[in-house]
C-alpha positions as CSV (number, residue, x, y, z in Angstrom):
1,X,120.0,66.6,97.7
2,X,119.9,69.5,95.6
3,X,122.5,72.7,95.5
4,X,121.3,75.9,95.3
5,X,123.5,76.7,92.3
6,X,120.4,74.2,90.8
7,X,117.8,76.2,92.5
8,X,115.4,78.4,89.4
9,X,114.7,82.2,89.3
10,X,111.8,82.7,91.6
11,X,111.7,79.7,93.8
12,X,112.4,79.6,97.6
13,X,114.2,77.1,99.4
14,X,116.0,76.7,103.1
15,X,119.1,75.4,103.6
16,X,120.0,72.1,104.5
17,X,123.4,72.0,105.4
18,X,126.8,73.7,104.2
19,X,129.3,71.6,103.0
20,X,132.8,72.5,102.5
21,X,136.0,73.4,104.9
22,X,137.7,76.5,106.9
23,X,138.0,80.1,104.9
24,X,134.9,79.4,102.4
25,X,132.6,77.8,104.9
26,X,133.0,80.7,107.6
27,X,132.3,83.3,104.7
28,X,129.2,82.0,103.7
29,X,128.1,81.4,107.4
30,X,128.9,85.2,108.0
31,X,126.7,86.7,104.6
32,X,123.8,84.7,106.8
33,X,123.5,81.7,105.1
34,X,123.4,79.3,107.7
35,X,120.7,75.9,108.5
36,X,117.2,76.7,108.3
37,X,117.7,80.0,106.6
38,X,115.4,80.5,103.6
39,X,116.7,81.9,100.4
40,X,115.0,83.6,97.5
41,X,116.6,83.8,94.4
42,X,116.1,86.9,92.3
43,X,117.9,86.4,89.2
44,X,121.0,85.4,87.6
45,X,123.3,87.2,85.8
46,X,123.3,86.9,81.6
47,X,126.2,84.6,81.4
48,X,125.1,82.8,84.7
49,X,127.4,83.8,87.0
50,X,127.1,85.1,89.8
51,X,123.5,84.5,91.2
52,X,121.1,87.1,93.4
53,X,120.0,86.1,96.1
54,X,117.7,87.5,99.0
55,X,119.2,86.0,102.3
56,X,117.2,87.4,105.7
57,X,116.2,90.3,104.2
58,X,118.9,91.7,102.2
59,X,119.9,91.2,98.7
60,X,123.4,89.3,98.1
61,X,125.4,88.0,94.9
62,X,127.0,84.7,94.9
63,X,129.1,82.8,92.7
64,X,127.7,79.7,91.2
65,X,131.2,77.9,92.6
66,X,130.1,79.2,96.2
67,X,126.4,78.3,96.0
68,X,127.1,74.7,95.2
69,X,128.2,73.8,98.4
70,X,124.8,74.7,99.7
71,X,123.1,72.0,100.4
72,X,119.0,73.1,100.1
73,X,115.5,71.6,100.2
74,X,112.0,73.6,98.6
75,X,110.2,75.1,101.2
């Protein structure tokens, strides 16, 4: 399975699953990112961290640490 801190500029994928525990897990579930949601990713910032992403329709930053617990598949 891939992560979608591996996931290129341009591409779209959906999400898998979410891996990780309590606080973080409940965070990401809230911005939207939940199973079966597809993601777009816009572009990533010059020293690679944090990542854009378009999540349901709305643009959202993400750290690379926070996107590798999403678990995500091409679409």
């Amino acid at each position: 399975m891939s992560t979608l801190k591996d996931v290129k500029v341009g591409q779209t994928v959906v999400v898998t699953k979410l891996n990780g525990e309590g606080a973080l897990k409940r965070r990401i579930m809230d911005m939207g990112i939940t199973k079966g949601t597809s993601i777009y990713v816009r572009k990533v910032a010059p020293l690679g961290d944090p990542i854009e992403l378009t999540v349901r329709g709305y643009e959202l930053s993400l750290r690379k640490a926070d996107a590798e617990i999403i678990e995500v598949t091409n679409s």
